[in-house]
Structure formats: C-alpha cells, structure tokens
N, C-alpha and C positions, 0 to 999 in steps of 0.2 A: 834935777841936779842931784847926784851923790856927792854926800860928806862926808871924809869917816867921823867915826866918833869910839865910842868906848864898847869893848869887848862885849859882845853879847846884844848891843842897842839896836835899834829898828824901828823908826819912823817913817810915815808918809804924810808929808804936808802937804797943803793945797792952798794956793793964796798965801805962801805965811804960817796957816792954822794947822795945826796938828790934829789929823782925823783918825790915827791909826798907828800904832806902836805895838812890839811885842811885849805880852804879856809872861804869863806865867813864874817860875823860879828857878835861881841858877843851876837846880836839879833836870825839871822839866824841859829848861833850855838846852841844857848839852845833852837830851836827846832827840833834839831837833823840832820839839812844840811850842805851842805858843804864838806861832804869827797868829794876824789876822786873817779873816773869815775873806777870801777875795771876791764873791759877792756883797758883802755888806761893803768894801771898800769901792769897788765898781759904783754901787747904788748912788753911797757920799760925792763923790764923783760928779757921778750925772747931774745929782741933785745941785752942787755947785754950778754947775756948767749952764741948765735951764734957768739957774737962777738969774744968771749974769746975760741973760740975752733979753 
C-alpha cells in the first residue's frame, strides 16, 4: 500500500512494523541518497515471511 506523507519521507512496513525508512539529511536527500540497502530490506523480508509459516 502507498501513503503519501511528508516531503522527503520513505518507509517500508511489513506487518504494521517499520523495517526500513530513508535516512540521511535534507542535504544528502535532495541529492538523491539515503534509501535503504535493497538487500538488507529483501533479507527483513524473507526473514518475516519464513517466520510466519
């Protein structure tokens, strides 16, 4: 599900929980850095998914 939210924000929940948001500062952001690692979010991921089975 997409929500907006406030300039600049970026989450990914899973279940509810918050596993991943951008980082960095409003500098670093308006040159496009900062997301998450999409490995390390994949991983959280999985790791929910095997858990729930």
């Amino acid at each position: 599900m997409i929500t907006p939210g406030a300039t600049g924000q970026f989450e990914i929940l899973a279940d509810g929980e918050r596993i991943a948001e951008r980082g960095g500062n409003w500098f670093t952001r308006r040159l496009g850095a900062g997301y998450p690692d999409l490995e390390s979010v994949v991983a959280q991921l999985r790791k929910r998914r095997d858990k729930g089975q």
